[in-house]
C-alpha positions in Angstrom: -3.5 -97.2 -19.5 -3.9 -94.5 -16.7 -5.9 -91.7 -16.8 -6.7 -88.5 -15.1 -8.1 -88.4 -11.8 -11.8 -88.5 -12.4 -11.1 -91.3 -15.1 -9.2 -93.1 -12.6 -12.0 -93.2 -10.2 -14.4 -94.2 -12.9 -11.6 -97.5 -13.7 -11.5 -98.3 -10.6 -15.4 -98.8 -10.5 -15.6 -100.8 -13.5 -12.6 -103.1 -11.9 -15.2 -103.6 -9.7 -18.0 -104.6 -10.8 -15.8 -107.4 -13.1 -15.7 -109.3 -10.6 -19.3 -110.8 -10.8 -18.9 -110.9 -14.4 -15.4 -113.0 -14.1 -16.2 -115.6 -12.2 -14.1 -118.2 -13.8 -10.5 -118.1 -12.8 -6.9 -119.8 -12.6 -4.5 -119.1 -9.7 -0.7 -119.3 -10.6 1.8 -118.0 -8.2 1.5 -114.5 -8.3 -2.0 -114.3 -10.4 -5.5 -114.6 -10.1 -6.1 -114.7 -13.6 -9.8 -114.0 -14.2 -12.6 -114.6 -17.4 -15.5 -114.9 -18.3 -17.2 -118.8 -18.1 -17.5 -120.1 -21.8 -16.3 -116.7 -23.3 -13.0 -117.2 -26.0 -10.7 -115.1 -23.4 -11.1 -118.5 -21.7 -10.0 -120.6 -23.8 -6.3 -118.7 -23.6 -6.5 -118.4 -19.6 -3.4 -121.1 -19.5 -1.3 -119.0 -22.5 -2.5 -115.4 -20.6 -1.1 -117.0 -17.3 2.2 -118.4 -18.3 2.9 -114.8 -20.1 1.9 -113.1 -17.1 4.5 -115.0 -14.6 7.2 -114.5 -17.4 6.5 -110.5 -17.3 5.9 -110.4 -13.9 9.4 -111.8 -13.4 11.0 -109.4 -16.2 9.6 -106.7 -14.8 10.9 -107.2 -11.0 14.2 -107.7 -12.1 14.1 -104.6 -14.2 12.6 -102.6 -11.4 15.0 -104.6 -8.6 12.4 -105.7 -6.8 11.9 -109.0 -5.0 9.8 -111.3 -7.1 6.6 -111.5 -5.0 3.2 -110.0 -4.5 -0.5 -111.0 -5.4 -2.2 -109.7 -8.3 -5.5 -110.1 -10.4 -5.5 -110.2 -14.4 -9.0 -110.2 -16.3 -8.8 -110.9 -19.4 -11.5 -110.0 -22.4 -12.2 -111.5 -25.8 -10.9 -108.0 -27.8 -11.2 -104.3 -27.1 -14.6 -104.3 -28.1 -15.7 -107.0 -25.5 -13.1 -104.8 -22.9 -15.2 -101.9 -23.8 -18.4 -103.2 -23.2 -18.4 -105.1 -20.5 -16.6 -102.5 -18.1 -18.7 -99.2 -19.7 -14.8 -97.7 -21.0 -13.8 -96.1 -23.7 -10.9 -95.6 -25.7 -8.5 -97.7 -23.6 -7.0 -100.6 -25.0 -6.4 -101.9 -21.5 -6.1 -100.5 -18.3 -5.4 -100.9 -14.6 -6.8 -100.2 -11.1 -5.6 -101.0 -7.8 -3.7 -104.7 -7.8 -5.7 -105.7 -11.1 -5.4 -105.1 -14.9 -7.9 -105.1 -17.4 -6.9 -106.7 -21.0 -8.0 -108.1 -23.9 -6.2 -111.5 -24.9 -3.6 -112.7 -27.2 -1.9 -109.0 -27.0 1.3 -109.5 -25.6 2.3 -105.9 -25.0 -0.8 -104.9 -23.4 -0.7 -107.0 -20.8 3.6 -106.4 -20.2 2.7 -102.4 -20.2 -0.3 -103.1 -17.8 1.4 -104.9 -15.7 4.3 -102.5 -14.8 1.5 -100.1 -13.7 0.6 -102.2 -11.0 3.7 -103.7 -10.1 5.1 -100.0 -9.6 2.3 -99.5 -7.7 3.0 -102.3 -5.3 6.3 -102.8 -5.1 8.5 -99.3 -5.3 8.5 -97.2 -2.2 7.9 -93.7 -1.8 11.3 -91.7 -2.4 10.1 -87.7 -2.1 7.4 -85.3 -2.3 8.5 -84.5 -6.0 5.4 -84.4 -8.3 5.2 -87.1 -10.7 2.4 -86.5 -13.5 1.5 -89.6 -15.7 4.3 -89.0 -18.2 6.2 -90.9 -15.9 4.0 -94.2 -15.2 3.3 -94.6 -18.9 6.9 -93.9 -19.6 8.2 -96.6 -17.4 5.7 -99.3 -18.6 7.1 -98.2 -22.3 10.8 -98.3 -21.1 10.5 -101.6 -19.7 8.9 -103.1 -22.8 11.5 -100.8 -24.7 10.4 -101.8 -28.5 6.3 -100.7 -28.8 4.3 -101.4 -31.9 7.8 -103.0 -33.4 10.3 -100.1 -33.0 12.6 -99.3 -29.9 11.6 -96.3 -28.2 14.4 -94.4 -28.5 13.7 -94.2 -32.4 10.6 -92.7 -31.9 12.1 -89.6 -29.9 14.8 -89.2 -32.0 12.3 -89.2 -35.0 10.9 -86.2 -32.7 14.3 -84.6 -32.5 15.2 -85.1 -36.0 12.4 -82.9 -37.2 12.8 -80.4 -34.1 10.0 -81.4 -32.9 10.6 -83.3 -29.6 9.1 -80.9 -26.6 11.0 -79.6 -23.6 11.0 -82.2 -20.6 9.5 -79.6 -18.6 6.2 -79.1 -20.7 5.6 -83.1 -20.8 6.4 -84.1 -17.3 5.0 -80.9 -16.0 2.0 -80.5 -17.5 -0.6 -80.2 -14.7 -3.0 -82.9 -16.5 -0.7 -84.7 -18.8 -3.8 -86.6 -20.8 -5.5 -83.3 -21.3 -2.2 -81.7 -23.0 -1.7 -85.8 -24.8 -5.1 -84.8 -26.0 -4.6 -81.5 -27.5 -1.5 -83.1 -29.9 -3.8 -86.1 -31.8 -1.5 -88.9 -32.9 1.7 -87.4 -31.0 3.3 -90.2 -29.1 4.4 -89.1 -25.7 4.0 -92.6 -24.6 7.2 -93.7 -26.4 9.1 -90.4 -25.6 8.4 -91.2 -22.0 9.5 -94.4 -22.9 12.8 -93.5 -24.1 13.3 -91.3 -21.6 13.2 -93.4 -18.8 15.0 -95.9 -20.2 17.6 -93.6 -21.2 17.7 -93.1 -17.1 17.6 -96.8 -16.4 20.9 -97.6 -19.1 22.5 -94.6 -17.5 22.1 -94.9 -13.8 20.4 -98.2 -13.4 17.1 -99.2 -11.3 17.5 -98.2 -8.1 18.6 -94.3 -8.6 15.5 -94.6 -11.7 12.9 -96.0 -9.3 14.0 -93.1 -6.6 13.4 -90.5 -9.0 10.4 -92.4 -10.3 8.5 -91.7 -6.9 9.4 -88.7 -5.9 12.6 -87.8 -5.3 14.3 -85.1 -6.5 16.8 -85.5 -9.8 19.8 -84.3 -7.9 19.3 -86.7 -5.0 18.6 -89.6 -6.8 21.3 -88.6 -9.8 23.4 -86.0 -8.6 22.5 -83.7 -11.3 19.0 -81.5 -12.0 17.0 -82.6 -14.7 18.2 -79.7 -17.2 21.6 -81.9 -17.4 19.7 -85.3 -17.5 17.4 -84.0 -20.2 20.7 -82.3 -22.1 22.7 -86.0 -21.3 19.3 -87.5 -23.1 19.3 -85.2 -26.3 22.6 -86.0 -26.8 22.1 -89.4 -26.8 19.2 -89.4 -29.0 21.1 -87.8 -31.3 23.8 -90.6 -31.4 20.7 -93.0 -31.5 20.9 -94.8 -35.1 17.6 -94.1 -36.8 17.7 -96.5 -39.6 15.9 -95.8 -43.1 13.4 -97.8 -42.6 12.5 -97.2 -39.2 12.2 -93.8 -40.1 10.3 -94.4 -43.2 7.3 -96.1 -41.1 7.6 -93.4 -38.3 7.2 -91.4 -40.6 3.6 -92.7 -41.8 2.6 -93.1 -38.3 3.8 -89.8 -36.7 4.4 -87.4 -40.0 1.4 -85.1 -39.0 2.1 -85.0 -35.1 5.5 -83.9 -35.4 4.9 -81.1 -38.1 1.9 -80.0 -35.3 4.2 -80.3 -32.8 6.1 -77.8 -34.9 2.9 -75.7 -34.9 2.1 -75.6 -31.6 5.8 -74.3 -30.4 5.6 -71.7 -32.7 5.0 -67.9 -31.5 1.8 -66.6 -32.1 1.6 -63.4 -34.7 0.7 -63.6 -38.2 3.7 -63.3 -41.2 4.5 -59.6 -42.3 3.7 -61.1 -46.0 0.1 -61.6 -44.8 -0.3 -58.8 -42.4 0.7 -56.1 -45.3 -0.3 -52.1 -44.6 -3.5 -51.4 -43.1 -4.4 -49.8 -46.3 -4.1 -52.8 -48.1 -7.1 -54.5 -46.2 -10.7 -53.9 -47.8 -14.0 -53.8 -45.7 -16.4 -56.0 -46.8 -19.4 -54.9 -44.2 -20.8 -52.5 -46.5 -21.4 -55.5 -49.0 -24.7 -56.3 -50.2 -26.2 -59.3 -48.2 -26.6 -62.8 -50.0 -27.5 -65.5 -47.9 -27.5 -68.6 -48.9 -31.1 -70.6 -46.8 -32.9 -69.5 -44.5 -31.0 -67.8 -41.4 -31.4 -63.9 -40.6 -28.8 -62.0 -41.2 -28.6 -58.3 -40.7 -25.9 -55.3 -41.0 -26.0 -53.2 -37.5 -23.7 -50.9 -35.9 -21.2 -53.8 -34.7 -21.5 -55.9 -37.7 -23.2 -58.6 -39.2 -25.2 -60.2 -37.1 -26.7 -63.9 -37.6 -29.5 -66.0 -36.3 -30.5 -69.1 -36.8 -32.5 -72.1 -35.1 -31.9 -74.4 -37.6 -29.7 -77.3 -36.5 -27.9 -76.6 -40.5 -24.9 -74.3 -41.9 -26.4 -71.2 -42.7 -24.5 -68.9 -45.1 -23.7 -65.5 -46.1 -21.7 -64.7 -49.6 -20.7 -60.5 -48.9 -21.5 -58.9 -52.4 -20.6 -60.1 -55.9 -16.5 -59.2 -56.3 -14.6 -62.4 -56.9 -11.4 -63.1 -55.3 -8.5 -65.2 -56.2 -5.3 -65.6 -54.2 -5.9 -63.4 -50.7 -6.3 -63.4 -47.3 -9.8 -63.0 -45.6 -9.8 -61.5 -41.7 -12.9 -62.0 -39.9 -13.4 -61.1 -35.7 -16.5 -63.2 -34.7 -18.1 -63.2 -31.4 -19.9 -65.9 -30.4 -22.3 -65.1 -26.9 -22.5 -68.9 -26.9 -21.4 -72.2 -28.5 -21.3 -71.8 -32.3 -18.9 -73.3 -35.1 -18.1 -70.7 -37.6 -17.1 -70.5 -41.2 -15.4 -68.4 -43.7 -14.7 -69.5 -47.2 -13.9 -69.1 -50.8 -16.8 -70.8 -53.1 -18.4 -73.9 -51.7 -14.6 -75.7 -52.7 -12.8 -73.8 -49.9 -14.5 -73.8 -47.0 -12.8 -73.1 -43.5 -14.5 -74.4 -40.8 -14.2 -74.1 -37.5 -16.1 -77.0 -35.3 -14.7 -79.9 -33.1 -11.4 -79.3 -35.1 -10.4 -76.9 -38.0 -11.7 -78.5 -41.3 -11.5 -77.4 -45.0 -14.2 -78.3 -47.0 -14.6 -78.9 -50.9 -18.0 -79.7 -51.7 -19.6 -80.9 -49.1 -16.9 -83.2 -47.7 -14.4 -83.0 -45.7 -10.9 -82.6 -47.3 -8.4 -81.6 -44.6 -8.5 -81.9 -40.7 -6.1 -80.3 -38.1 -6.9 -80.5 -34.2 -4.9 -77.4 -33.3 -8.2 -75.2 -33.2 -11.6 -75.5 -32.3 -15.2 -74.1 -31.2 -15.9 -75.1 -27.6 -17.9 -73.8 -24.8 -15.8 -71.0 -23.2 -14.9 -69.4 -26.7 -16.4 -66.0 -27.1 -14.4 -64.2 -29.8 -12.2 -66.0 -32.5 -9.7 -64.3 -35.1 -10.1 -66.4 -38.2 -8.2 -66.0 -41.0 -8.5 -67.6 -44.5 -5.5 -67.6 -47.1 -5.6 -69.1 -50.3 -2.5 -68.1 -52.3 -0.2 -70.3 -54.6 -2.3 -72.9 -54.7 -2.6 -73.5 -51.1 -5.7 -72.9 -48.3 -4.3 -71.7 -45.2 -6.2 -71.3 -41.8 -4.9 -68.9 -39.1 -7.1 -69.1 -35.9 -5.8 -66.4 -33.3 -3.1 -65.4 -34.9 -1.5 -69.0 -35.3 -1.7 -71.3 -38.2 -3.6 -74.3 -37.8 -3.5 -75.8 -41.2 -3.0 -75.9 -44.4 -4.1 -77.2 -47.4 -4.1 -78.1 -51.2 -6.9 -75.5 -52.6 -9.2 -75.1 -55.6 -8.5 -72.0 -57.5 -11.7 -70.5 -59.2 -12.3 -67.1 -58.1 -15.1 -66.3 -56.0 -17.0 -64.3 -53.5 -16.1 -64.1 -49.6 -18.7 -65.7 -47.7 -18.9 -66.0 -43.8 -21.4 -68.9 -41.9 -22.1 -69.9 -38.3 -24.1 -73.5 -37.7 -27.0 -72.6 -35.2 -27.4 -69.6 -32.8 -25.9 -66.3 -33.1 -23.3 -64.5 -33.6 -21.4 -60.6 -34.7 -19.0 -60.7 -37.6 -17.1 -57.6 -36.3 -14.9 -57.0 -39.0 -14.6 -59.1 -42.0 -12.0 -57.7 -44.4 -10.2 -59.0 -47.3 -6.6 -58.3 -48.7 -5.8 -59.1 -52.3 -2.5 -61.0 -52.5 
């Protein structure tokens, strides 16, 4: 696949330096199809090769480009081999230049590789319009049309279904479309590209797509701006037949993604149920101080203050009151990088690290991706619910997930995992 810029560069390098490690190769018409001497890729070279001239013509006539053009294939024995011979990561494939990078015997790989480069060669710039990579993996999906099994309009209209298929504008505007693909884990942007571009190609056919596709505007290549096309899409996405079982797999695969899609389009603020009156809210920095190992923590004018230089959890239970169904409000700075916690009992744990995580007992029990501790954060609202049997976790104001909970009552206790930092406030509302 394509990445961002700097990832790109770093592709292009490994492309390389394959080529002293693929010294084996077989020339077909439009390939130089490349491996390693004695590895297993080789022993499929003739299989890769025929596969490759079959997709490379599918993919020119789809396009409606002239069938020609030189291009290099390496194959590997699996991702694994992929990985380590080129120094990647979390690619399954990927393409540089005239040449793509696969592992063998995976027929859709190598099809969605190749459109990359084929694009690349053979479509002509059409206009200074900004294309991010929403488009090129949404062309190499639209082209293959049915990825992983199912046709790619299902998948957006499994998206749609559930209201939770984003504006065009956000996808194919976003200013590093990998960066906002990585902040919505297991949401499949690939096939929504997919199905909107080939939602393009059905409508208006390759050569006003391909325009648009590099760069010129929607109303010169379609005669209408892309609010319409994107309205003309919906619409047909809703006509689009999601059968049972299609929708039954989607969703296993995609269940989570869409409801965080939901998540993440939702306004900021928390409920009036939660909020309640001022009043109803009870300091707890007056508590007596319990900790839990061997951190320093101390009560000063702006809070409670921790420190730590143990690489370890350190923790904090605030006085002896137990606490059933309510809703804990903490304001924690953090001068530098620190995950925090707050929790109910060692069964409720909210933490918040590379992800937001409840933990029960020393394990992990619920993950969402929505919220996390990373360098630039300096002050974080976090609030923990547990009320009708659920564990909720509000970082900021918005709710970043929710969970099944374990009901004993308990204290309030707050945590931080090496370093310092100031629990402003840390107040609890009974519910």
């Amino acid at each position: 696949m394509l990445r961002t810029l700097f990832a790109v560069l770093t592709l292009v390098c490994a492309a390389l330096a394959q080529e002293s490690t693929h010294t084996a190769f077989l020339a077909t018409k439009h390939f130089d199809v490349r491996y390693k001497p004695l590895s297993r890729a080789g022993a499929f070279v003739e299989r890769e090769a025929a596969r490759a001239e079959r997709d490379h013509a599918e993919i020119c006539a789809a396009l409606g480009v002239e069938p020609k053009g030189r291009y290099q294939l390496f194959l590997y024995d699996d991702v694994d081999d992929l990985s380590a011979t080129t120094g990647t990561s979390g690619t399954g494939g990927f393409s540089a230049g005239d040449a793509s990078h696969i592992p063998v015997n995976n027929d859709q790989t190598r099809f969605h590789e190749l459109v990359h480069i084929i694009a690349l060669a053979r479509l002509e710039k059409a206009g200074n319009e900004a294309r991010n990579l929403f488009f090129a993996e949404g062309l190499a999906n639209a082209l293959l049309e049915h990825v992983h099994g199912v046709p790619v309009h299902s998948v957006a209209r499994f998206y749609l279904e559930r209201k939770a298929l984003p504006p065009l504008a956000e996808m194919a505007g976003a200013a590093d479309f990998y960066a906002w693909l990585g902040a919505r884990p297991g949401f499949n942007a690939y096939d929504i590209a997919g199905s909107y571009l080939r939602f393009l190609l059905d409508t208006y056919g390759a050569k006003k797509t391909t325009r648009y596709y590099m760069g010129a505007t929607a109303s010169a290549a379609f005669g209408a701006d892309e609010s319409k096309l994107e309205k003309a899409w919906r619409e047909a996405l809703a006509r689009f037949e999601l059968r049972p079982e299609v929708a039954a797999l989607l969703e296993e695969r995609h269940g989570a993604s869409a409801q965080m899609t939901l998540d993440l389009a939702q306004p900021a603020g928390l409920p009036a149920e939660l909020l309640g009156a001022p009043v109803d809210w009870v300091s707890l920095l007056d508590q007596k101080l319990q900790p839990q190992n061997g951190a320093e923590w101390k009560r000063t004018k702006d809070g409670i203050v921790g420190k730590s230089a143990l690489g370890e959890w350190s923790i904090c239970e605030l006085g002896s009151e137990l606490y059933g169904d309510c809703a804990i409000r903490a304001i924690i700075h953090t001068p530098h990088y620190s995950p925090l916690m707050v929790r109910l009992s060692a069964a409720n744990q909210g933490l918040l690290v590379n992800g937001t995580f409840v933990y029960r007992n020393g394990e992990s029990h619920a993950f969402s991706a929505l919220a996390s501790m990373d360098g630039a954060r300096r002050k974080t609202d976090f609030v923990l619910v547990r009320r009708a049997g659920k564990i909720e976790i509000w970082i900021d104001e918005r709710r970043v997930l929710a969970t099944d909970a374990e009901n004993t009552p308990s204290t309030v206790g707050i945590g931080f995992h090496q370093g310092e930092v100031r629990f402003e406030s840390v107040r609890v509302r009974r519910l």
